[in-house]
C-alpha positions as CSV (number, residue, x, y, z in Angstrom):
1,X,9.0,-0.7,19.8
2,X,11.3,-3.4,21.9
3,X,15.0,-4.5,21.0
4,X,12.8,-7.3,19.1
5,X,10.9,-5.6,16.8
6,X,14.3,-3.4,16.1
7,X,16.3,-5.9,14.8
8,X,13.6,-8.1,13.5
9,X,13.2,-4.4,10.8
10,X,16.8,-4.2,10.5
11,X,17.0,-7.8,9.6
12,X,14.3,-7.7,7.1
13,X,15.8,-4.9,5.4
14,X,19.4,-6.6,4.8
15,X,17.7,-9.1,3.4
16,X,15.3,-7.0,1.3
17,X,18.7,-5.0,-0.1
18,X,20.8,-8.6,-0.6
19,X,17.5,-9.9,-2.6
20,X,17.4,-7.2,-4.6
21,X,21.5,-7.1,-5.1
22,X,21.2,-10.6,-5.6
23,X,18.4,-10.0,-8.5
24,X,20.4,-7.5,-10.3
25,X,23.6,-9.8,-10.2
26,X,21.6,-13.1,-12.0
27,X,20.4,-9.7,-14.6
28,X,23.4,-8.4,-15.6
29,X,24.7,-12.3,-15.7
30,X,22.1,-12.6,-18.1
31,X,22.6,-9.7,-20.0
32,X,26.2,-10.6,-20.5
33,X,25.8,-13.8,-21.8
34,X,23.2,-12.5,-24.3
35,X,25.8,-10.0,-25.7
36,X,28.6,-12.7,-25.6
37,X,26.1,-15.3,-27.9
38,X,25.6,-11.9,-30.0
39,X,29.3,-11.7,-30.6
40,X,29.7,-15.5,-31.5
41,X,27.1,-15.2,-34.0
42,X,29.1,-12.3,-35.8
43,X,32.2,-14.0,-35.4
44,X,30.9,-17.2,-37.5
45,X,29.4,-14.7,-39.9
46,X,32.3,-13.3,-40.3
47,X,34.4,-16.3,-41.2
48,X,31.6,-18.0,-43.4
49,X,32.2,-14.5,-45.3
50,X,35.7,-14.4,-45.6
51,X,35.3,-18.3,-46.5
52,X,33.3,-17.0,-49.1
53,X,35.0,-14.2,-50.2
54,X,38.1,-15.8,-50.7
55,X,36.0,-19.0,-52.9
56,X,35.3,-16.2,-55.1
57,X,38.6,-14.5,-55.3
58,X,40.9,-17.9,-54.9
59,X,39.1,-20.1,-56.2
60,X,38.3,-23.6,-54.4
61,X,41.8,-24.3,-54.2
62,X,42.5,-21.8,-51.9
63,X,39.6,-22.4,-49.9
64,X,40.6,-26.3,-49.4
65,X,44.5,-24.8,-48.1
66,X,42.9,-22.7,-45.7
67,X,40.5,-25.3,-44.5
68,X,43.6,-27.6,-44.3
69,X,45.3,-24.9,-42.3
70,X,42.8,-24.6,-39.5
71,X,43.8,-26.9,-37.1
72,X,47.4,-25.1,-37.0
73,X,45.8,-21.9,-35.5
């Protein structure tokens, strides 16, 4: 084996680990985004429930004050 062929392996192997580094960043990018459109899901659920939940205990009155109040938040 020459001083060639040395770092020509060497060479291909940082790149081999960086490609594969490099594929399990864009995954776990990936995989946080999918858990952060999981918690905006359940975040509107959540306020079309209490929306409804306090229809049924308020009344629509109350429901048209809190919609009045949202852009204060």
């Amino acid at each position: 084996m020459t001083m060639t062929d040395e770092t020509t392996t060497t060479e291909t192997a940082a790149s081999t680990r960086t490609a594969r580094f490099a594929t399990w960043l864009m995954e776990r990018e990936e995989r946080r985004q999918d858990r952060e459109s999981n918690l905006e899901a359940l975040v509107r659920l959540n306020v079309l429930v209490s929306f409804l939940t306090l229809g049924l205990v308020g009344g629509f009155t109350a429901v048209q004050t809190a919609v009045s109040m949202i852009p204060y938040l």
